[in-house]
C-alpha positions in Angstrom: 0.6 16.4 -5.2 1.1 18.9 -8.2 1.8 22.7 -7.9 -1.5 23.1 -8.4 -2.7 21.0 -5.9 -4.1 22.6 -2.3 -1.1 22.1 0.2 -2.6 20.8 3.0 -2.8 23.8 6.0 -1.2 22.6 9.3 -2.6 20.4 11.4 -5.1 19.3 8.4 -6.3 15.7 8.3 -5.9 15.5 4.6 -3.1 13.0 3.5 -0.9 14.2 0.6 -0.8 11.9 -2.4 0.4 11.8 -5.9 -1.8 12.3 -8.8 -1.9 9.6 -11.1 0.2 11.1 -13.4 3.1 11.4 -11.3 3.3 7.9 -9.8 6.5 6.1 -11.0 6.8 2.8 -11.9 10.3 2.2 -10.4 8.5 4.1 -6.9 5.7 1.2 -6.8 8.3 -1.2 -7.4 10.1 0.0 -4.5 7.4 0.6 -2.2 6.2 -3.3 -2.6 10.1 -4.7 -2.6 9.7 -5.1 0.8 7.7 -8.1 2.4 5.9 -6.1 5.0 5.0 -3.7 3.0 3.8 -6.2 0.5 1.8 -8.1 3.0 -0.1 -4.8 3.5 -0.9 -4.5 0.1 -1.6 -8.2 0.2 -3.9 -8.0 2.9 -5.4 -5.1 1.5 -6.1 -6.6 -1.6 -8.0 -9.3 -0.5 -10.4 -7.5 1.7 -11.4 -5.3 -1.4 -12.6 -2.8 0.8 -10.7 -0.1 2.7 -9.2 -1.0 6.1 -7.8 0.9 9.2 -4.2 0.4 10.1 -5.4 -1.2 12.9 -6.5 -3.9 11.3 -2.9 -5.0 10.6 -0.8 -7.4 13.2 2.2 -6.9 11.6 5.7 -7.2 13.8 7.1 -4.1 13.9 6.6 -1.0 16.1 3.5 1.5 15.8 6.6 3.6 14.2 7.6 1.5 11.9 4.4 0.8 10.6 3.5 4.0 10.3 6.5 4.1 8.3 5.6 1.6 5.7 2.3 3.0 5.2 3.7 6.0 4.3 5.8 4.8 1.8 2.7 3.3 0.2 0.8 6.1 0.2 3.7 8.4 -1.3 4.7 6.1 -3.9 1.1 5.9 -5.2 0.3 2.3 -4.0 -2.3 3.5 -1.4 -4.8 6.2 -0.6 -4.8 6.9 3.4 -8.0 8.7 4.4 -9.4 9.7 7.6 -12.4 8.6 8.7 -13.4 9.9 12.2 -10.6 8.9 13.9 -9.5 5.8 11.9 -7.1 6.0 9.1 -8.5 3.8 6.4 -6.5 2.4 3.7 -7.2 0.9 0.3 -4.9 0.0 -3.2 -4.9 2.5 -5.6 -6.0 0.0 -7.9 -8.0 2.3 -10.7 -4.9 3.8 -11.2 -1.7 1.2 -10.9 -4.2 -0.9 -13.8 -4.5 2.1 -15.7 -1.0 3.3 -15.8 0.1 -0.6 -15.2 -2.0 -2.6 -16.7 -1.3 -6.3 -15.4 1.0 -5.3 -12.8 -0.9 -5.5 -9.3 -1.9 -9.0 -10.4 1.3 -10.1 -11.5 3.2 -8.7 -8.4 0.2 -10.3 -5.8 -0.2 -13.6 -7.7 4.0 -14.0 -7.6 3.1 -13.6 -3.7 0.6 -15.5 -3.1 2.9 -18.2 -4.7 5.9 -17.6 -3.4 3.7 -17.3 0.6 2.5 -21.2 -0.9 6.5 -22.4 -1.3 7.5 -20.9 1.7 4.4 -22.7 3.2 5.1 -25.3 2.0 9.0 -25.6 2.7 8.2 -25.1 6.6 5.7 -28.0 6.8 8.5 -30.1 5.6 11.2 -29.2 8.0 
């Protein structure tokens, strides 16, 4: 949000989130340091479309994922919209590529390698 920006009234449905120009590299690289969060992101990604945050089974409390979401969504990685009564998520991707170009598909594409290894490693125990 800028100064500029409508502060959302109390009790509004709309979800505050940063304008492109004010996400921060070292804020994504926080918000997708940590593997759930990453997974989201993951998961997200590969649907292409936006998802509720029902969609994920992830193992942690309602809380907690409401938690990580959040994080997303305040460090620019994700816009959170209501729809009806579903909050629906999708990867900022327009802008990460615009103000990062190459990074969302470097970051997922070391995951997706490093899920492979770890795959790969418990198979063999």
């Amino acid at each position: 949000m800028t100064a500029t920006d409508p502060v959302p009234a109390a009790g509004s449905r709309d979800l505050p989130h940063p304008a492109r120009e004010e996400i921060r590299l070292e804020g994504v690289l926080h918000a997708l340091s940590d593997p759930l969060r990453l997974q989201i992101v993951r998961e997200l990604d590969r649907a292409g479309r936006e998802l509720s945050c029902s969609c994920f089974d992830l193992p942690v409390t309602k809380s907690t994922t409401t938690h990580h979401f959040r994080v997303l969504r305040e460090a620019g990685v994700i816009r959170q919209v209501y729809r009806g009564t579903a909050k629906m998520n999708d990867v900022r991707r327009d802008d990460l590529d615009a103000l990062f170009p190459g990074l969302v598909d470097s970051v997922l594409d070391a995951a997706a390698r490093q899920a492979a290894r770890q795959a790969v490693g418990a198979t063999a125990d």
